[in-house]
C-alpha positions, 0 to 999 in steps of 0.5 A, a space after each residue: 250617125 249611130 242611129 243609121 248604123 243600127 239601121 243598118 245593122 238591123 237589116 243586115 240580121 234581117 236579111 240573114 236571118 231571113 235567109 236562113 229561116 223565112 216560113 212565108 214571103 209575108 212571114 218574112 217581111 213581118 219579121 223584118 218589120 219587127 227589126 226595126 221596133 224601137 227605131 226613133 221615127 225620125 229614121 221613118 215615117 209611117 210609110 217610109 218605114 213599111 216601103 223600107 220592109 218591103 224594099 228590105 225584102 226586095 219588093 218595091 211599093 210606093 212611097 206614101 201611105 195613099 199610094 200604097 193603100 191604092 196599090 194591090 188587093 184591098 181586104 176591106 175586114 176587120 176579122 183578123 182571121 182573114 188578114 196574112 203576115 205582110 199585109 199593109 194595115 191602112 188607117 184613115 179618117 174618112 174611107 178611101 185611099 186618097 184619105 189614108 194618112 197612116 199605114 203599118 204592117 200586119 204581123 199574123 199574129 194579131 199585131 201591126 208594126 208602124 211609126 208611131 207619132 205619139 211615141 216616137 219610134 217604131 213600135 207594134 200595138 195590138 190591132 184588135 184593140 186598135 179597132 175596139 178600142 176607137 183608136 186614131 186614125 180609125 182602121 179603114 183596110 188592109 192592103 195585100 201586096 203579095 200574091 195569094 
């Protein structure tokens, strides 16, 4: 109970401050994905916790996380310079959307929030040394929901 009032409490502050001060629709959702840090992941899983962003901020996505690496516009890079705030991060062991088993979102700054198993709770890692360093499940692409 006092961990789904904090969620809402959470998305509540989002919603208002995102009123208030949104610079971007992906800067938005990224500031509403940051909301949740520390939310234990029995809340969320991975892709229910970025369909629960989107949603936060009106915008509705599938629910699992191979259906929202099919949805929208695949950015198949890992030069971060070309990712934007918002963007889904998909990882996956082997490419292709039908094998994506874990997906976050993209901060704009170098980081993806996601629902992380190993720790569990909600969480941002830094996603250059995600890629560098060979962490598990390996990053596969981005997905842009939102329109350029």
């Amino acid at each position: 109970m006092r961990d789904r009032l904090w969620i809402l409490l959470l998305a509540f502050a989002a919603v208002v401050f995102l009123q208030v001060a949104p610079k971007s629709r992906g800067a938005s959702i990224a500031m509403t994905a940051a909301a949740y840090d520390g939310v234990s992941r029995e809340m969320y899983d991975c892709s229910a916790y970025v369909q629960k962003v989107y949603a936060d901020c009106g915008i509705e996505i599938p629910r699992t996380s191979y259906d929202q690496a099919a949805s929208g516009n695949k950015i198949f890079s890992a030069d971060l310079s070309e990712l934007r705030a918002g963007d889904i991060i998909c990882f996956g062991s082997e490419p292709g959307a039908e094998n994506i088993t874990h997906v976050g979102i993209y901060d704009g700054d170098g980081r993806v929030w996601h629902s992380s198993s190993s720790e569990g709770r909600i969480k941002a890692d830094d996603l250059e040394e995600w890629i560098g360093n060979g962490y598990e499940p390996p990053y596969r692409f981005a997905v842009r929901i939102l329109p350029e």
